[in-house]
PLY file of the C-alpha trace (Angstrom):
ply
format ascii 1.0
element vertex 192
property float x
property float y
property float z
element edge 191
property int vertex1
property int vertex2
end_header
-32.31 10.32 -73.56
-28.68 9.58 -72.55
-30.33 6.40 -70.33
-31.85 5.35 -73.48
-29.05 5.44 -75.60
-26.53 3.86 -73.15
-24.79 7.02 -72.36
-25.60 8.20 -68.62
-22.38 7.67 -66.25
-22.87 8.45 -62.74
-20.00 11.15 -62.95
-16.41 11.18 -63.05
-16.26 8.16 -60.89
-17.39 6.22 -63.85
-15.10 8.03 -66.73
-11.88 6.77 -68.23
-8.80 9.03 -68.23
-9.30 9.92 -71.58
-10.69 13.55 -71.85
-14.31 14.28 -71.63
-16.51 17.33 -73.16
-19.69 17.86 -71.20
-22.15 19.59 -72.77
-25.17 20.88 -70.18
-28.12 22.58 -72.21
-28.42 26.00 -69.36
-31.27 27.18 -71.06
-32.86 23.79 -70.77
-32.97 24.44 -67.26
-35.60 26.74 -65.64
-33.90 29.70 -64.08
-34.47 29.66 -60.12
-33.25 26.03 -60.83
-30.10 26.55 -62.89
-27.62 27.13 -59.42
-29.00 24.13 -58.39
-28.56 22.41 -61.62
-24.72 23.89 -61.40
-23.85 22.75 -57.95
-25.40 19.04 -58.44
-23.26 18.56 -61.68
-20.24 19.62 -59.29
-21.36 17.00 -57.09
-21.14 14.44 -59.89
-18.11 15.31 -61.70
-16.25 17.92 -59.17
-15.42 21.56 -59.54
-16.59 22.74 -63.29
-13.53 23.98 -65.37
-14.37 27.31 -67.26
-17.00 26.70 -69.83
-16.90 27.65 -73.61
-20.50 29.28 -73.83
-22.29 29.13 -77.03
-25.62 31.02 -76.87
-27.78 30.85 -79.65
-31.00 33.60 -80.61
-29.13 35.81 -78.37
-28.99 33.47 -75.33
-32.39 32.08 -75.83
-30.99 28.66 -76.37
-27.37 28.61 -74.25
-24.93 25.73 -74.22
-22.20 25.50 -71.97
-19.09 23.15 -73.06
-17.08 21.62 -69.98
-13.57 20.15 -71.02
-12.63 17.66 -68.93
-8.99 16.28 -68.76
-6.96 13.98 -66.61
-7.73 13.64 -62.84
-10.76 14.92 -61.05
-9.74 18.21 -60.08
-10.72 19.12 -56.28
-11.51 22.01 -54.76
-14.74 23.52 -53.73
-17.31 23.56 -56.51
-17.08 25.84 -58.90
-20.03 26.93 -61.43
-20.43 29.07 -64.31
-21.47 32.75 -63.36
-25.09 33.75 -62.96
-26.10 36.99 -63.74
-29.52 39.39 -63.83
-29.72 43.28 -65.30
-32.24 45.02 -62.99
-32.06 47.87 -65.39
-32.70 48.79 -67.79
-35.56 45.97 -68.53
-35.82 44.48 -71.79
-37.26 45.89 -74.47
-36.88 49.15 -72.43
-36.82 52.28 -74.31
-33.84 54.23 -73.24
-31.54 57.22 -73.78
-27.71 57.40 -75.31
-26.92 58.08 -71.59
-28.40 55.20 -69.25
-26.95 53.14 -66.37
-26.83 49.62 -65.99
-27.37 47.89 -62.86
-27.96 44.51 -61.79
-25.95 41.41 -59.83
-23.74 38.41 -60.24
-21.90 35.92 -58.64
-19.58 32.77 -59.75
-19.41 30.27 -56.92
-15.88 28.43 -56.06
-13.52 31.86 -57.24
-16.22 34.93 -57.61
-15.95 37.75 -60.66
-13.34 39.83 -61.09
-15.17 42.12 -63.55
-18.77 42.75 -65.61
-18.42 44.49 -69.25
-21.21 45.52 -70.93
-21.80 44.72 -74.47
-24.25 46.31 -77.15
-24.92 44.01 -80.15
-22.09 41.72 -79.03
-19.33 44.63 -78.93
-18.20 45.72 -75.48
-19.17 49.93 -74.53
-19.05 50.17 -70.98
-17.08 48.35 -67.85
-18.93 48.41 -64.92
-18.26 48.72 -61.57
-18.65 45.63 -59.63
-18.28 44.46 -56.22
-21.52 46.80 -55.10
-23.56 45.55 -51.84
-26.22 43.50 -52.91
-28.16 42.15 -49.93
-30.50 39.45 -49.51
-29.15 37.82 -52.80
-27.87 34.39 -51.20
-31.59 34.22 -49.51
-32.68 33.84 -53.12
-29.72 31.87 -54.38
-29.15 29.64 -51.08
-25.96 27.77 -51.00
-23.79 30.46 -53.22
-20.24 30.05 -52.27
-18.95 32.88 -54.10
-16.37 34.47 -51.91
-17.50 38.05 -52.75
-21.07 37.85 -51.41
-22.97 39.80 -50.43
-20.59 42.45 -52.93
-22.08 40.81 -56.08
-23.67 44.13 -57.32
-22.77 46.12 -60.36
-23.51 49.11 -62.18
-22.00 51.25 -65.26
-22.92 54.48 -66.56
-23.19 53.93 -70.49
-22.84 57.00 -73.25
-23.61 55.67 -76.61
-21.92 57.72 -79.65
-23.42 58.56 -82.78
-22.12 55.74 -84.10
-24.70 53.94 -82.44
-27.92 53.96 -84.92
-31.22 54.39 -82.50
-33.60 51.81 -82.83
-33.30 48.02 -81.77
-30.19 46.97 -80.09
-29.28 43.38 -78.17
-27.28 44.31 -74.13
-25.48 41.83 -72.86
-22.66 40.96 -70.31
-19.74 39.44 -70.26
-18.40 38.46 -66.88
-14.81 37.49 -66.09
-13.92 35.47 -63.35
-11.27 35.06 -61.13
-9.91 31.73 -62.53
-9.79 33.30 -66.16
-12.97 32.32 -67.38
-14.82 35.18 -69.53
-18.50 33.84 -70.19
-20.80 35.77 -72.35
-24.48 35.97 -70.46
-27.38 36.06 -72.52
-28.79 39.34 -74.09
-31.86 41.51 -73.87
-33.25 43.84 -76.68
-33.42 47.65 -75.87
-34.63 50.29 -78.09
-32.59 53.27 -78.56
-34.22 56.36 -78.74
-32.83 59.65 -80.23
0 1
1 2
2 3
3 4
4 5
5 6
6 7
7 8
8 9
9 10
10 11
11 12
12 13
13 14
14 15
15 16
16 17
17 18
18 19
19 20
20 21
21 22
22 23
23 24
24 25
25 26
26 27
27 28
28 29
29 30
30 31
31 32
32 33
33 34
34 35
35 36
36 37
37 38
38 39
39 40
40 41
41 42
42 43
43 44
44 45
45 46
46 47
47 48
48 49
49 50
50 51
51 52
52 53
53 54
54 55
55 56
56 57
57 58
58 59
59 60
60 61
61 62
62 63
63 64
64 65
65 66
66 67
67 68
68 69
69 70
70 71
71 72
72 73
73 74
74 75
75 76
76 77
77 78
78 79
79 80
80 81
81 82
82 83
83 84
84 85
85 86
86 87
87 88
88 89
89 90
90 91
91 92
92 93
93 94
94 95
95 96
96 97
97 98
98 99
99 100
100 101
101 102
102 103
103 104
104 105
105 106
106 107
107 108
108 109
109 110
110 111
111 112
112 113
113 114
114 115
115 116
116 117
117 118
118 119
119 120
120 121
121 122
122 123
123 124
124 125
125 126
126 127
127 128
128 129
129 130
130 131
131 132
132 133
133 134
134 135
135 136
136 137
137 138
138 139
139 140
140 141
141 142
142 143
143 144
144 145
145 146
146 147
147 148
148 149
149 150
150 151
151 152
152 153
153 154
154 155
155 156
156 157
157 158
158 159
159 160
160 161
161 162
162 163
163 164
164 165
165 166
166 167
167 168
168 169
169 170
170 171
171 172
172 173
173 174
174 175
175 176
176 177
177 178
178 179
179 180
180 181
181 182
182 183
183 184
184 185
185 186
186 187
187 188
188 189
189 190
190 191
């Protein structure tokens, strides 16, 4: 569509000094694909600057805003996070007590931390930097620096604050350049 309308650059070679918001539809983008997606916009504009994430339905539709300003920056490449909970599974029926397990990685700079949210609200930090082998086999190319300590897992008590029924768990993963980018959510059912 951009092609049609006049609008598709090659990359930063082709853009003026004057700042730049890239908008990249992630959801648009089948998962096993979306790393790849990542690293070949690095290779057209250079290392992605920490994105403002806007996920919509609960992540079902995500949008990631790049701000671009000034000179190319260089540097290796560096992507938004990626992320998977192993458990529990969505739409999982689960206790007040669970744990939370699962990986992620940022390539360029890696995580410095995974929070767990409930309905957007954060209950739990987990402990991340876990072995995760085999991960880069399926994600080839990952430059985090962390790898292959891209696990995580938290131990989550929910308070009676916390009606049971249907509830949206998400993440929220910080990296080590100061990004903080909010991954989608799954539903979970809360059982008393």
């Amino acid at each position: 569509q951009l092609k049609l309308w006049g609008l598709e650059t090659a990359g930063r070679s082709e853009w003026s000094a004057e700042p730049v918001l890239l908008v990249v539809a992630a959801s648009e983008v089948e998962y096993k694909n979306l790393h790849a997606h990542y690293r070949s916009l690095c290779g057209r504009v250079g290392p992605l600057p920490p994105p403002q994430v806007l996920n919509i339905d609960h992540g079902r539709q995500r949008f990631l805003l790049f701000a671009f300003e000034g000179a190319p920056a260089a540097g290796p490449c560096t992507t938004p996070g990626m992320a998977w909970i192993d458990a529990p599974s969505s739409n999982a029926r689960i206790a007040r007590r669970f744990t939370l397990s699962g990986w992620a990685f940022k390539d360029g700079v890696g995580l410095a931390a995974v929070d767990v949210l409930l309905d957007g609200r954060p209950i739990a930090g987990a402990t991340y930097g876990l072995p995760y082998e085999g991960l880069q086999n399926d994600w080839p190319g990952s430059t985090d620096p962390q790898h292959p300590d891209v696990g995580f897992r938290a131990n989550v008590v929910l308070g009676a604050d916390v009606p049971a029924g249907r509830h949206w768990l998400g993440l929220r993963l910080r990296g080590r350049d100061g990004s903080t980018e909010l991954w989608p959510e799954q539903p979970v059912v809360i059982s008393d």
